[in-house]
Every structure is written in structure tokens, then in C-alpha cells.
Legacy VTK file of the C-alpha trace (Angstrom):
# vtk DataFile Version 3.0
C-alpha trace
ASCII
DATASET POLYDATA
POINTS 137 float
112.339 75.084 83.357
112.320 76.929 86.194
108.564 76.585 86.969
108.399 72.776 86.537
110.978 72.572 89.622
109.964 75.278 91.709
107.193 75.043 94.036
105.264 77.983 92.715
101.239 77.696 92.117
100.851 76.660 88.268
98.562 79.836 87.486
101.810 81.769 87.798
104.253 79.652 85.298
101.653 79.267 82.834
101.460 82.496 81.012
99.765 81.124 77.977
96.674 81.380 79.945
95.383 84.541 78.056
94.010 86.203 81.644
97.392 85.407 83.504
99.500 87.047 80.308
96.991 89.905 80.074
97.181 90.912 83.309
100.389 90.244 85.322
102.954 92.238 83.059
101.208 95.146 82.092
100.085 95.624 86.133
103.326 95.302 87.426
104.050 99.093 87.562
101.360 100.096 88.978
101.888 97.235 91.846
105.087 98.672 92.307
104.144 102.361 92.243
101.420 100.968 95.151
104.042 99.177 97.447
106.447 102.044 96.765
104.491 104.932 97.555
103.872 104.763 101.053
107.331 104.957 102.361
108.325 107.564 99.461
105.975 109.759 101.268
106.682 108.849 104.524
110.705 109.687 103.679
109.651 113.166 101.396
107.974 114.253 104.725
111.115 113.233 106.915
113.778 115.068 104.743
111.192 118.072 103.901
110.394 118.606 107.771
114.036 118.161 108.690
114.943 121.047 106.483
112.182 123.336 107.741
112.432 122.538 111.492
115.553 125.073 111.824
113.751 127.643 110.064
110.242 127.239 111.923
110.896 128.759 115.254
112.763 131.895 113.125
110.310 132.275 110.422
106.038 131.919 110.895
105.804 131.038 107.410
108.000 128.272 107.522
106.340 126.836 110.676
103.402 127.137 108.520
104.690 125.136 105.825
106.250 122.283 108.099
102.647 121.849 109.193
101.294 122.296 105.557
104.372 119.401 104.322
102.648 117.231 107.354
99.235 117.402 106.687
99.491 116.999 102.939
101.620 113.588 103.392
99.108 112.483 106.037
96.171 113.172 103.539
97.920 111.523 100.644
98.737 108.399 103.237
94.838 108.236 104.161
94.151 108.588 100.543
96.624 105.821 99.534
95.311 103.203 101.878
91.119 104.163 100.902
92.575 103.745 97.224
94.790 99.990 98.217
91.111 99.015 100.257
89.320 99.736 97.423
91.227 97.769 94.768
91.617 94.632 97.104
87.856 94.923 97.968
87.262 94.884 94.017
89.982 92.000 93.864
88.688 90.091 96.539
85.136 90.620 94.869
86.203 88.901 91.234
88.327 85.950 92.640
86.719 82.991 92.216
86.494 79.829 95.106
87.934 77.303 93.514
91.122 78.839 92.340
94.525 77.317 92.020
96.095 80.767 93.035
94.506 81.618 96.280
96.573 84.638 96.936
97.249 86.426 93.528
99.539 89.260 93.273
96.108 91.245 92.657
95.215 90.286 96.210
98.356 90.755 98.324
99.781 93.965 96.375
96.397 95.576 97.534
96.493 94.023 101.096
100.708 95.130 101.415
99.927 98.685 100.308
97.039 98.904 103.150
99.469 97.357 105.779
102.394 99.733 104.637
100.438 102.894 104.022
99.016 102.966 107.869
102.039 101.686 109.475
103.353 105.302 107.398
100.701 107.198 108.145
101.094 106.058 111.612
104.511 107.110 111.491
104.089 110.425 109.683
101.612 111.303 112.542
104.436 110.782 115.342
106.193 112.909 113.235
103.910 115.586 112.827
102.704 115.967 116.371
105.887 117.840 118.184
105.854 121.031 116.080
102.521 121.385 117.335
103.256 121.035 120.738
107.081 122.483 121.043
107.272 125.837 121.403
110.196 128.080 120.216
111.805 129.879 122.247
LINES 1 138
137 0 1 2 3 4 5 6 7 8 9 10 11 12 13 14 15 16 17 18 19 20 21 22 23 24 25 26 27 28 29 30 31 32 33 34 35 36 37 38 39 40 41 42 43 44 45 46 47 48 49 50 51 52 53 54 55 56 57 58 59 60 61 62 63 64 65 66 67 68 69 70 71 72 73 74 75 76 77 78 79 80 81 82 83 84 85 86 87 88 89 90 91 92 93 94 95 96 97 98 99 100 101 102 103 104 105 106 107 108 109 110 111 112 113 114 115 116 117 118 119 120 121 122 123 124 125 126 127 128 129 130 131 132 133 134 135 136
């Protein structure tokens, strides 16, 4: 019902089509896990290195691990958005010209997790830079 009066394309309604059923709900996890993991790093870093800061100029080892918390969420970012490239490169690869669905979920998810993982990595990295450069005094 709802399908015949919405406005979606009719690749996504018809789940009788064996490759639509096959693949749609059993991805869906890992599409969310794609989207979500990008800002869950980005916000692990924020609340880890705001917990540390107060204890950085006091201790050397926690100054150490602020930086250590930093780099390891930037790495994971960089390693998130190769991983996002690669599955919308092997997407992009399999689609076919004359689809109905010219921008599947297996397209966009990818494209959406690239998009969000920089913009986080981009913001991790203004995040990370001032305990480099502040000193304690």
C-alpha cells in the first residue's frame, strides 16, 4: 500500500525481486554501523581527550596518552573512509546503466560514510593539534 502511493523507485517496494530481498535486510547493519561510526569516533575522542587534558600538563604519561587517544581515532577515521571508498568503488563497479534505482542504498551508504568520515577526521585533527602546540605551564 504504501509503495503504490509513494513516489519511491519500484526496485525498492518490490522485495520479491530475489536480489532486492537478498540484499537490503541482511545489509542494513552493517550500513548503519558505516554511517554511525564516524561520529562515534569523533565523540569517543572528544569525551576521552576532555578527561585527559587536566591530567596532561600534571602527568607525562597522560599527555602521552591524549596524543596516543588522537592518533588512534585519526587512524581509524583514515581507515574508515579507505574502507567506505573501497566498497562504493566495488558498488559503483557492479551497478548496471540501465537501472531503475540509480542511487541504491549500496551506493549512497558508501558515498555518506566517505563524506562523514573526513568531515570527522577533519574535525578530530582540529582537535588534536593544540596539545601539541600548548605548553603547560
Amino acid at each position: 500500500m504504501f509503495c503504490s502511493l509513494s513516489t519511491l523507485p519500484p526496485s525498492w517496494c518490490d522485495m520479491s525481486d530475489s536480489t532486492a530481498a537478498s540484499i537490503r535486510p541482511t545489509a542494513a547493519p552493517t550500513f548503519w554501523f558505516s554511517v554511525i561510526s564516524g561520529p562515534a569516533v569523533w565523540a569517543i575522542h572528544a569525551v576521552a581527550a576532555y578527561l585527559l587534558s587536566p591530567h596532561a600538563c600534571t602527568s607525562h604519561s597522560a599527555a602521552l596518552a591524549l596524543h596516543a587517544v588522537s592518533m588512534i581515532a585519526l587512524v581509524i577515521l583514515v581507515l574508515l573512509t579507505v574502507s567506505a571508498g573501497r566498497r562504493y568503488k566495488g558498488a559503483s563497479l557492479g551497478s548496471q546503466g540501465g537501472e531503475v534505482d540509480d542511487w541504491p542504498p549500496e551506493r549512497w551508504v558508501p558515498a555518506a560514510c566517505i563524506i562523514l568520515s573526513s568531515a570527522f577526521f577533519v574535525a578530530t585533527l582540529a582537535q588534536a593539534i593544540p596539545p601539541f602546540i600548548i605548553e603547560c605551564h
